[in-house]
C-alpha distance (Angstrom), angle and dihedral (degrees) to the residues before:
residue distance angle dihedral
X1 . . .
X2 4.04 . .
X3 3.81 107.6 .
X4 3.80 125.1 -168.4
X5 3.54 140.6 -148.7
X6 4.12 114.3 -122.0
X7 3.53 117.5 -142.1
X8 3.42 126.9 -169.1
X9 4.22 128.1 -113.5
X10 3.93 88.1 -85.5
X11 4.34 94.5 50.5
X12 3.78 90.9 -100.6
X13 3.74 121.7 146.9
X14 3.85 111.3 -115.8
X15 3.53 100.8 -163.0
X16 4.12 90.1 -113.4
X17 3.40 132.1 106.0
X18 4.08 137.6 -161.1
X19 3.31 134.1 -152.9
X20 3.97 117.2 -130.2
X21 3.95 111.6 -91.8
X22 3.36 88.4 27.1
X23 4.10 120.2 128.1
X24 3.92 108.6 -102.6
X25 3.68 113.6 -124.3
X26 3.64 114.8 -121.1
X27 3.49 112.4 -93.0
X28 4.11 102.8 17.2
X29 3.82 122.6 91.9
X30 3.94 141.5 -179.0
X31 3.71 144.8 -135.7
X32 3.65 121.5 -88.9
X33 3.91 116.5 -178.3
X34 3.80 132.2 -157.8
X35 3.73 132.0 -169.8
X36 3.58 116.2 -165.9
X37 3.94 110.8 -179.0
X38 3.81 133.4 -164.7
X39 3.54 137.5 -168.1
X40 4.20 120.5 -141.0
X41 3.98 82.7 -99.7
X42 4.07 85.1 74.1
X43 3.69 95.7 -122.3
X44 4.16 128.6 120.3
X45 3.59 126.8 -119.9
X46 3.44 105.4 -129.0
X47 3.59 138.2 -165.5
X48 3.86 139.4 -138.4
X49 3.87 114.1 -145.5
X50 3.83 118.5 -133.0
X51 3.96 110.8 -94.9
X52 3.44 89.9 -131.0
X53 3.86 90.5 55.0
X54 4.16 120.9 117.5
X55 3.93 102.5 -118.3
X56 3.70 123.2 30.7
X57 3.66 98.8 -0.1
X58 4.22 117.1 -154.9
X59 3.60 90.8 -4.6
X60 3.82 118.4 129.4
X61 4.24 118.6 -111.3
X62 3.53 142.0 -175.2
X63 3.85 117.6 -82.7
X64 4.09 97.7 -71.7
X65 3.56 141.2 -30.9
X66 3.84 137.9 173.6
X67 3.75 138.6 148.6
X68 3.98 122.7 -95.4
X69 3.61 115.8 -94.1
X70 3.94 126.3 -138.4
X71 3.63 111.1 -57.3
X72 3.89 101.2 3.7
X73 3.98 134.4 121.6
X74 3.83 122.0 -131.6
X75 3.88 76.8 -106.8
X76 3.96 95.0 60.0
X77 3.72 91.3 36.7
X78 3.70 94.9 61.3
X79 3.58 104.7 45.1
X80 3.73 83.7 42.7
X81 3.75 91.2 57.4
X82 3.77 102.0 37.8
X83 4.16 82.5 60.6
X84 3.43 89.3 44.8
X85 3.56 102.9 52.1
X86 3.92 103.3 28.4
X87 3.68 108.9 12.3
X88 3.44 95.5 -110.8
X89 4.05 132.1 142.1
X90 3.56 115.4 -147.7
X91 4.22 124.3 175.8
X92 3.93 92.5 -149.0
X93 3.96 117.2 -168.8
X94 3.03 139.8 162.6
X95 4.13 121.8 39.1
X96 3.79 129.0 -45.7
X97 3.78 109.9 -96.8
X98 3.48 97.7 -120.4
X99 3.98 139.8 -1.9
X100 3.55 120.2 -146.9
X101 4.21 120.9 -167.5
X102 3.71 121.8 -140.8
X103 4.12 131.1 172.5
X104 3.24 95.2 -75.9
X105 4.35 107.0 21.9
X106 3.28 162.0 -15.8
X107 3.82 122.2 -78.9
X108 3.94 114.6 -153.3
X109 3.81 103.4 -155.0
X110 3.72 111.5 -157.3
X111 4.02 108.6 -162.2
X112 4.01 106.9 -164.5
X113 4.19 136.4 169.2
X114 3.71 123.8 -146.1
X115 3.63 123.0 170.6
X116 4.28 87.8 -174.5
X117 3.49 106.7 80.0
X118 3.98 132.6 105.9
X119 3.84 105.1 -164.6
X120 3.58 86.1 -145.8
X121 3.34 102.7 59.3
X122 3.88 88.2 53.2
X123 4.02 119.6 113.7
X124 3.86 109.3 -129.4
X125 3.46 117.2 -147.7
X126 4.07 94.7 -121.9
X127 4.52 92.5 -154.0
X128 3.88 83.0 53.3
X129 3.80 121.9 24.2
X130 3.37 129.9 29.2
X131 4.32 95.7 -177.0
X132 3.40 144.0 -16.6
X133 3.77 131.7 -158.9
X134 3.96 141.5 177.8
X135 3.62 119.7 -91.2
X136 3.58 149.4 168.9
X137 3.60 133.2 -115.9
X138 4.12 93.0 -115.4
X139 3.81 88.7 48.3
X140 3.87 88.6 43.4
X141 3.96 89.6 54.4
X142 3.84 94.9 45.3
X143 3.96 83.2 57.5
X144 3.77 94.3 53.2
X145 3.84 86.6 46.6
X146 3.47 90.6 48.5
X147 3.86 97.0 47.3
X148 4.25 93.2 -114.2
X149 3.68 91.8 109.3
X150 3.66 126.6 52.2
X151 3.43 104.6 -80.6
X152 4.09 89.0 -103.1
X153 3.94 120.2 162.2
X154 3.84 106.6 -89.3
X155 3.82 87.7 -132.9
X156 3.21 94.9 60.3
X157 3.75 94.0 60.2
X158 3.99 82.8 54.3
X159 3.45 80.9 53.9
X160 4.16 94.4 57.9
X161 3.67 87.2 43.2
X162 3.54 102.5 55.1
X163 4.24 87.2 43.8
X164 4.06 92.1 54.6
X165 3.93 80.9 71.7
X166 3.98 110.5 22.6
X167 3.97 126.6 44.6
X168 4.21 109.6 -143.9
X169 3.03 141.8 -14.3
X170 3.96 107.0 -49.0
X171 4.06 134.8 55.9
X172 3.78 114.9 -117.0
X173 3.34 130.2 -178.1
């Protein structure tokens, strides 16, 4: 039984927890935190979800994503997840790239580039994905347009793609 933490609408811990599936009350939120990884190529590893899986069943995804258990930061819910889901150890530091808010959370987006990684030698999480794969972001689009990929907003795979080489909002030299 996965329980989270509820924060408040400024990130604070409130003390109260939730148990997954259960309504959220009105005013509290929790952590939700995504991985999307590159290689030096510019393209995504994506994954496919399980079609037996609650929530978007066979449809493709970015890299990982998962809410924050009891007790853990976005940091510890990431790496946590990224093992989880594709066998993979990552020292993350630093702050997520981006945060986006939705009803019921925040979503700590963590936008990362490894150029070390042999998809087959990856360890799929059988009750969530069943494969994963490199692609780009015109192939990713065509997939949301074709109703493969969860139906995200195309921009916001720009959005990823522009990140994998810049960190906010302005261009430095």
């Amino acid at each position: 039984m996965e329980k989270w933490d509820l924060l408040d609408e400024n990130r604070n811990l409130t003390g109260e927890t939730l148990t997954r599936g259960s309504v959220m009350p009105k005013g509290r939120y929790h952590l939700v935190v995504h991985c999307v990884l590159f290689n030096s190529k510019g393209e995504m590893l994506i994954q496919k979800r399980q079609p037996f899986k609650d929530g978007w069943p066979g449809m493709w995804d970015v890299t990982v994503g998962g809410s924050a258990v009891m007790g853990e930061d976005s940091k510890t819910a990431v790496t946590r997840e990224v093992w989880e889901e594709i066998g993979l150890w990552h020292e993350f530091s630093g702050v997520p790239s981006m945060t986006v808010t939705f009803d019921t959370g925040f979503d700590d987006i963590w936008v990362i580039t490894r150029d070390d990684i042999d998809i087959n030698t990856l360890h799929l999480q059988e009750s969530e994905v069943e494969q994963v794969r490199w692609a780009t972001v015109e192939e990713i689009k065509q997939m949301i347009a074709e109703k493969t990929f969860i139906e995200y907003e195309p921009a916001l795979m720009d959005v990823f793609f522009h990140l994998k080489d810049h960190h906010g909002l302005h261009t430095h030299e």
